[in-house]
Backbone as CSV, one residue per row, in Angstrom:
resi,resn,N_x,N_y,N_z,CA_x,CA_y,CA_z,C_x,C_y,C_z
1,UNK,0.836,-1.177,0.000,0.000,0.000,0.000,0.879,1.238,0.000
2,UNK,0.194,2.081,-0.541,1.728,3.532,-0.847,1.227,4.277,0.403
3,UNK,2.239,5.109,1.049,2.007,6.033,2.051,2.152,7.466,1.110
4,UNK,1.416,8.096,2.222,0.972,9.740,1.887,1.710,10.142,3.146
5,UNK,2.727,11.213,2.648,3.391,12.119,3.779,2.711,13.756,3.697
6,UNK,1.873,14.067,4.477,1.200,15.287,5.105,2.057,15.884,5.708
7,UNK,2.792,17.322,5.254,3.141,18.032,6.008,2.771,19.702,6.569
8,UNK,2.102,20.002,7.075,1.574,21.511,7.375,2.676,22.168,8.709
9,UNK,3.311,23.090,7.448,4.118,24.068,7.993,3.268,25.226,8.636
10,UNK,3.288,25.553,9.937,2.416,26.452,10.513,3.402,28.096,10.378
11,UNK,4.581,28.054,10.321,5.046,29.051,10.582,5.472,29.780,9.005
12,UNK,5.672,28.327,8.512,5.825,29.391,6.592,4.766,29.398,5.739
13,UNK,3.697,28.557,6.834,2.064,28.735,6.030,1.882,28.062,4.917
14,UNK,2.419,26.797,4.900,2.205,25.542,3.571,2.024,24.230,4.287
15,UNK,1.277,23.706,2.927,0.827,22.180,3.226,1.725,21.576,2.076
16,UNK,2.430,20.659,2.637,3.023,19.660,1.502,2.383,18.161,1.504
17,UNK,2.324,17.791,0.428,2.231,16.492,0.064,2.619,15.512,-0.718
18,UNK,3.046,14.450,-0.095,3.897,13.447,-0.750,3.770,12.777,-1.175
19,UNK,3.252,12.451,-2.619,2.443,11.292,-3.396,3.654,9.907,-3.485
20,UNK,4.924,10.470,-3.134,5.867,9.225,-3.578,7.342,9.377,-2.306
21,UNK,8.466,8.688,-2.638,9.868,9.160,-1.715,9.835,10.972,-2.150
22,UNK,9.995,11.572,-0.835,10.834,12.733,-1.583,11.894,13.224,-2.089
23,UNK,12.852,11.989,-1.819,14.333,11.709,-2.103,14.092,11.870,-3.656
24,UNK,13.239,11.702,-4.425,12.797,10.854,-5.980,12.811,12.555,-6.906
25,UNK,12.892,13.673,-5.831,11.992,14.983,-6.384,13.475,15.659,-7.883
26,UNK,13.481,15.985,-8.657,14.149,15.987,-9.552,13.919,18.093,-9.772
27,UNK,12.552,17.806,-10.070,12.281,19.849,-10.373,11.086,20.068,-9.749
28,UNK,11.120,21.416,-9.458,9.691,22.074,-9.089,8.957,22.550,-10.078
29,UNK,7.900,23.095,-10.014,7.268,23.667,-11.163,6.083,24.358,-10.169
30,UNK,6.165,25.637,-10.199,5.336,26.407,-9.576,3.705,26.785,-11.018
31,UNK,2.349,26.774,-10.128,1.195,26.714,-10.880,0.586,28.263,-10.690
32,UNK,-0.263,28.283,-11.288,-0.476,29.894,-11.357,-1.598,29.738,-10.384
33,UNK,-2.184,28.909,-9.182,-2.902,28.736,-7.964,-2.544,28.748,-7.122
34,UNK,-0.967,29.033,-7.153,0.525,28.996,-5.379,0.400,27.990,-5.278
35,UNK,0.576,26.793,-6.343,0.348,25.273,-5.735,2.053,25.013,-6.945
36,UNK,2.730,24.251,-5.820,4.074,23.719,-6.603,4.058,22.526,-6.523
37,UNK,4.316,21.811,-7.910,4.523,20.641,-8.148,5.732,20.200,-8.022
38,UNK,6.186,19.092,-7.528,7.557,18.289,-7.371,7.275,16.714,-8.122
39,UNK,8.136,17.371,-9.133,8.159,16.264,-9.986,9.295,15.219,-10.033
40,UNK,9.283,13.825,-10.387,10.432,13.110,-10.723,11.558,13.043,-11.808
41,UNK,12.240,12.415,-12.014,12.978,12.193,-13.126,12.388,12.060,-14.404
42,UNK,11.396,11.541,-14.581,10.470,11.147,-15.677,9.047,12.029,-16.048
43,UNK,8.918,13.023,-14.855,8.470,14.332,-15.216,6.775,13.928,-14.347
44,UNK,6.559,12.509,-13.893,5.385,12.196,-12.958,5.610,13.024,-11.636
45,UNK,4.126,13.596,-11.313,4.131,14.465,-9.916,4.295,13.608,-9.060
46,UNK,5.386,13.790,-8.146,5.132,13.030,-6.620,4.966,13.438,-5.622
47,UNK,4.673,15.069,-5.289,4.293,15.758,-4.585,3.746,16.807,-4.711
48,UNK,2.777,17.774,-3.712,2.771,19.455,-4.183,2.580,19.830,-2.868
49,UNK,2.853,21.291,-2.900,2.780,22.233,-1.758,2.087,23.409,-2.295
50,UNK,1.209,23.576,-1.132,0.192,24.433,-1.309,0.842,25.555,-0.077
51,UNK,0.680,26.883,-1.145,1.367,28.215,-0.775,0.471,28.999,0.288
52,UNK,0.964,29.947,0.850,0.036,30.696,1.904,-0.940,29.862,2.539
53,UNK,-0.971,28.565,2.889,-2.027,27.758,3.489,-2.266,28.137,5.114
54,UNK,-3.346,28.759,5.416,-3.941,28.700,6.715,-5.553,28.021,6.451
55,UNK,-5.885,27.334,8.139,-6.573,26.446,7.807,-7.164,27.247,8.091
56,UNK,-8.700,26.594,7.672,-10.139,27.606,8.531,-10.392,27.994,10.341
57,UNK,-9.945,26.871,11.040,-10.402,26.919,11.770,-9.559,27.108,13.004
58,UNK,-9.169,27.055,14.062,-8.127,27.182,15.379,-7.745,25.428,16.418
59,UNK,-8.475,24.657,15.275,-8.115,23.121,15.818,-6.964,22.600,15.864
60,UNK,-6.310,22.205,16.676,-4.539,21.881,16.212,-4.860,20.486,15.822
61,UNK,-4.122,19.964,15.033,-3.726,19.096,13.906,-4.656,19.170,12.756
62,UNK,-4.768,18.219,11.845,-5.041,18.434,10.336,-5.970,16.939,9.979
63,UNK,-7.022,17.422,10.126,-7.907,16.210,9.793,-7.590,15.667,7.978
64,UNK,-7.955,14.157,7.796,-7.875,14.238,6.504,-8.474,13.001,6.540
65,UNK,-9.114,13.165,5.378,-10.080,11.826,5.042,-9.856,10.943,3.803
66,UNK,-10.073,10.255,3.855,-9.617,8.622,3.316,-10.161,7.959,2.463
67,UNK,-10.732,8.139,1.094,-11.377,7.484,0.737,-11.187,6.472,-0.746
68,UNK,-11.605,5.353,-0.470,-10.921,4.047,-1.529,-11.952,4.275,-2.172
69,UNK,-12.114,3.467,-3.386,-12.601,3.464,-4.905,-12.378,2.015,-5.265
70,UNK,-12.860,0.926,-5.149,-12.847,-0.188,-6.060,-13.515,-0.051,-7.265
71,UNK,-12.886,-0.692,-8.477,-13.849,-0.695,-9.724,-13.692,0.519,-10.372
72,UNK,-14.579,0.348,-11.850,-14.547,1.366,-12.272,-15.360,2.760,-12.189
């Protein structure tokens, strides 16, 4: 099963996410939404970070929900 690495920087105000190793990250590529892509060697996204991120609310930690898809 692949792991997802969640990271929310509170003090530089970003959420990163790790679709793959981050060791694997080759270039960035910044989107015109403050969302940067980290791409591999072969140019597949394996991560992004989302810019100026504050959450809505004053809850400490970062809920996130889970959801599988069997089939088509």
């Amino acid at each position: 099963m692949d792991k997802i690495k969640v990271i929310h920087d509170t003090a530089g105000h970003t959420l990163t996410v790790w679709l793959a190793d981050p060791s694997l990250e080759h270039v960035c590529e910044e989107t015109s939404e403050e969302v940067i892509l980290m791409k591999d060697k072969a140019g597949r996204v394996i991560g992004f970070e989302k810019l100026h991120y504050m959450p809505t609310s004053n809850q400490k930690g970062l809920a996130v929900e889970t959801v599988v898809q069997t089939g088509p």
